[in-house]
N, C-alpha and C positions, 0 to 999 in steps of 0.2 A: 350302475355300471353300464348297464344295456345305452341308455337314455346317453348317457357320455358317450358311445361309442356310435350312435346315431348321428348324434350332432358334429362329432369328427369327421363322421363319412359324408356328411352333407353340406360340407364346407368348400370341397374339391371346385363341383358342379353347381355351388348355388351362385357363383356370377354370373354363369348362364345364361337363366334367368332374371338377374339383377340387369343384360342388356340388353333380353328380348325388346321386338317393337323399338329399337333407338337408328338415330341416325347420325351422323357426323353434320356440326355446323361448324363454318369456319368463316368471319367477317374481317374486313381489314378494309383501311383508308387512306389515299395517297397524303392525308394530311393531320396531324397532332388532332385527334377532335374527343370532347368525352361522351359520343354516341356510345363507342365502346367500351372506355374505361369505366363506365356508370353502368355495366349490366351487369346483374347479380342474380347470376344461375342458381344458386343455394346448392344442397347435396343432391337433388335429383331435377335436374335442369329440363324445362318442357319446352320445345317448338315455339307454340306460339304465345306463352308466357316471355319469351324472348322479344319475339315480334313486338309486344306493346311495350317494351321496355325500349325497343330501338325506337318506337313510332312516336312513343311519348317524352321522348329528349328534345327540347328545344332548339337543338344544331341541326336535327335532322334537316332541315328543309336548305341550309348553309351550305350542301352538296350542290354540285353542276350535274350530276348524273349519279343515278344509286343504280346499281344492276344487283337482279335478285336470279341467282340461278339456280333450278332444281335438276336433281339429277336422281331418278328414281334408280334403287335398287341399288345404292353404293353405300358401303358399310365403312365403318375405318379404317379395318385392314386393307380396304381398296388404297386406302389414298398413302400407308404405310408402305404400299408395293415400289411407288415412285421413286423416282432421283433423287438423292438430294438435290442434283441437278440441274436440275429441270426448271424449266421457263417457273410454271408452276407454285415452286415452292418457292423460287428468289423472289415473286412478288409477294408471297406472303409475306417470308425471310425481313426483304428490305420494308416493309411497312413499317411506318412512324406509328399506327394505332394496326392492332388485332386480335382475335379473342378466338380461341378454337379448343371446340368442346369435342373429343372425341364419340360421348353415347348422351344423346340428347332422343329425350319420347316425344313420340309424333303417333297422332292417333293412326288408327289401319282407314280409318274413314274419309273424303273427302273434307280438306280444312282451307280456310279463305284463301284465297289469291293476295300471295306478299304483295305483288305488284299494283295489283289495284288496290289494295288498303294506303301506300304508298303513294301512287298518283293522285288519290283522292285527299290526303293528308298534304301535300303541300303545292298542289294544283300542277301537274307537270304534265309533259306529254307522254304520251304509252308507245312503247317501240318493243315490240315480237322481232328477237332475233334468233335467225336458224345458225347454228354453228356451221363454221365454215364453209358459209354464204357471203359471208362482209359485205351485204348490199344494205348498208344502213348508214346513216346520219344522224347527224345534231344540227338543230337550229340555233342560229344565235341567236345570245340574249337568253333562252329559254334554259327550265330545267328541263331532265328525262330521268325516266324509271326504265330502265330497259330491262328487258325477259325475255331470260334465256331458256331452253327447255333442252337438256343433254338428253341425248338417248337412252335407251336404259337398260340398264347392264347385269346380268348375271348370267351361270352357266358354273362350272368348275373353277377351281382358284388358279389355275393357270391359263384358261381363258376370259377369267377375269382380267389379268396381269395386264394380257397382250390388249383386253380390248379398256382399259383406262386409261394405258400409256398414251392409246389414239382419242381418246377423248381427252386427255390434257394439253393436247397439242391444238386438239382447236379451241377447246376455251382462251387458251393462252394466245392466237391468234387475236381473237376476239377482246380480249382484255388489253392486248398492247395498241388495236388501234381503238380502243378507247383512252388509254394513256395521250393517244396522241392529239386527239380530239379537247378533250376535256381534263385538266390535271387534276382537277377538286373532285372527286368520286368516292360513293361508296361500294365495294362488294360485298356482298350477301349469297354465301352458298352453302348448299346443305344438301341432304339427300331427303328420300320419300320413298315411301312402297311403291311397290309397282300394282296397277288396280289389277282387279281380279280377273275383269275381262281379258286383261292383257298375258295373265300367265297362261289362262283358259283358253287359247286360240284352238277355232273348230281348223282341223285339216283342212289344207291347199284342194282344192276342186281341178279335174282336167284343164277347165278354163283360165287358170290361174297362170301356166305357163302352157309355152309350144310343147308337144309330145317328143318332138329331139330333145327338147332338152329337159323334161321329166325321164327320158328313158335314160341320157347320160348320169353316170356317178359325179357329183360335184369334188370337186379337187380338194374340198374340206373334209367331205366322209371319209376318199383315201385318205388323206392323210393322219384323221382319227383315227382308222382301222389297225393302223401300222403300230399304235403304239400300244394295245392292251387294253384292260378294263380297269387296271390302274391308272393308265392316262390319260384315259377318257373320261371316268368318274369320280368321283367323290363317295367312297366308301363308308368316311368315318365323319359321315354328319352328327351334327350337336345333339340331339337325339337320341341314337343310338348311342354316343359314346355317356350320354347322360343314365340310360337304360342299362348299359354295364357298369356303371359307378353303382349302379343302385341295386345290384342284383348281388357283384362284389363285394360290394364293403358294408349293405344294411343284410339282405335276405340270406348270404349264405350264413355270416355269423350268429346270427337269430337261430338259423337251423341248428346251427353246432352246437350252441351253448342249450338247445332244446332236449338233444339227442345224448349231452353231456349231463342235464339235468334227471333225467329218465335213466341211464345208467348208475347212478350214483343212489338210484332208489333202492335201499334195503329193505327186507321185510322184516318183519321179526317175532313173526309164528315158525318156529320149530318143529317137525314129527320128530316125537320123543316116544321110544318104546314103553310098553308098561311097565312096570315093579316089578312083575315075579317073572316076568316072560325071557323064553328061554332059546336061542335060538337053534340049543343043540336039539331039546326035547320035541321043539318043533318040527323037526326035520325028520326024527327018527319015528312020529307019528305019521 
């Protein structure tokens, strides 16, 4: 019964778990192709298990341009925040081919460059593009692998919200003048960890900025300040909400039915007076 009541409490919280370490992939094609219809994620879909599956299709190279975009630090509910609206999701929406895996594993580690596996696979040109620069081109005649590199994005869920929206707006910049450019294209986007260096930043030095404007309050703290520690934070990380599933529903029950165990315990030595013993004669003695 314990064992049954274990495995019930461990049900809640163990997707958790089941999404650590994943990241959203989402691919699509202005054109009917079986790059994508031919990939076969199985029950726990990997990164770049994926990548060979797109790399080793024979239409791959049948593109005018493949863009592979990463975007560290975006999960799925990132990309569930959006419009249906939105630039965004109509080019997924209206795609003739696309495949979108919400929790896809991706090591914590540095893993190959899509792009150069790509320009080396069907000999194309390499183009580094910065979001919401548009100083890029295509040659003609030629194919491209273009890379993209989004900034990277975390913080609370409602700073998350406000800073995807602005990142969907310039991917989508980017991807309609490639529409314009090039109609035979593939997209390739996913997310990635953010490396470690980059969570780990050592503090700003005096040099870093002028002293006016280290000594002013940035218009972002006021306007953090205003709203509380619930507006500012993230209280009920996965973590902690995991650490009271488990404290709840496995450790106190354990306790009780211990405590319910240890009560229930009878003895069953009796003090029984003697045979002839008397408690009147006792007394009057």
């Amino acid at each position: 019964m314990a064992a049954r009541i274990a495995l019930l409490a461990l049900l809640p919280f163990s997707g958790v778990f089941a999404f650590s370490n994943t990241v959203p992939f989402v691919a699509w094609s202005s054109q009917r192709s079986d790059v994508l219809s031919s990939l076969s994620p199985g029950m726990r879909p990997n990164h770049g298990a994926l990548l060979e599956d797109i790399m080793s299709n024979g239409d791959l190279c049948s593109y005018d341009a493949i863009v592979v975009v990463d975007h560290p630090g975006v999960h799925s509910s990132d990309l569930r925040t959006l419009q249906p609206s939105c630039r965004l999701a109509s080019l997924i929406k209206d795609a003739p081919s696309s495949r979108q895996l919400p929790h896809v594993e991706r090591s914590l580690g540095p893993s190959p460059e899509a792009a150069a596996l790509l320009t080396h696979r069907c000999g194309s040109i390499a183009i580094d593009v910065i979001p919401g620069s548009g100083e890029w081109g295509l040659e003609a005649d030629k194919k491209h692998v273009l890379s993209i590199s989004m900034p990277p994005i975390e913080g609370s869920p409602r700073y998350r919200k406000t800073v995807m929206a602005e990142h969907e707006q310039l991917l989508s910049k980017e991807l309609d003048r490639l529409a314009a450019l090039a109609s035979n294209h593939l997209v390739i986007y996913a997310g990635s960890h953010i490396p470690l260096e980059r969570r780990a930043l050592p503090p700003l030095s005096e040099f870093d900025s002028p002293p006016e404007a280290a000594a002013l309050p940035s218009a972002t703290a006021v306007a953090s300040s205003k709203g509380g520690i619930l507006h500012n934070y993230q209280l009920l990380t996965p973590a902690l909400i995991t650490s009271l599933l488990v404290a709840f529903f496995i450790l106190v029950p354990i306790v009780m039915m211990g405590i319910s165990a240890l009560a229930s315990i009878q003895s069953t030595l009796r003090s029984e007076a003697p045979k002839d013993y008397s408690a009147q004669e006792k007394k009057m003695q």
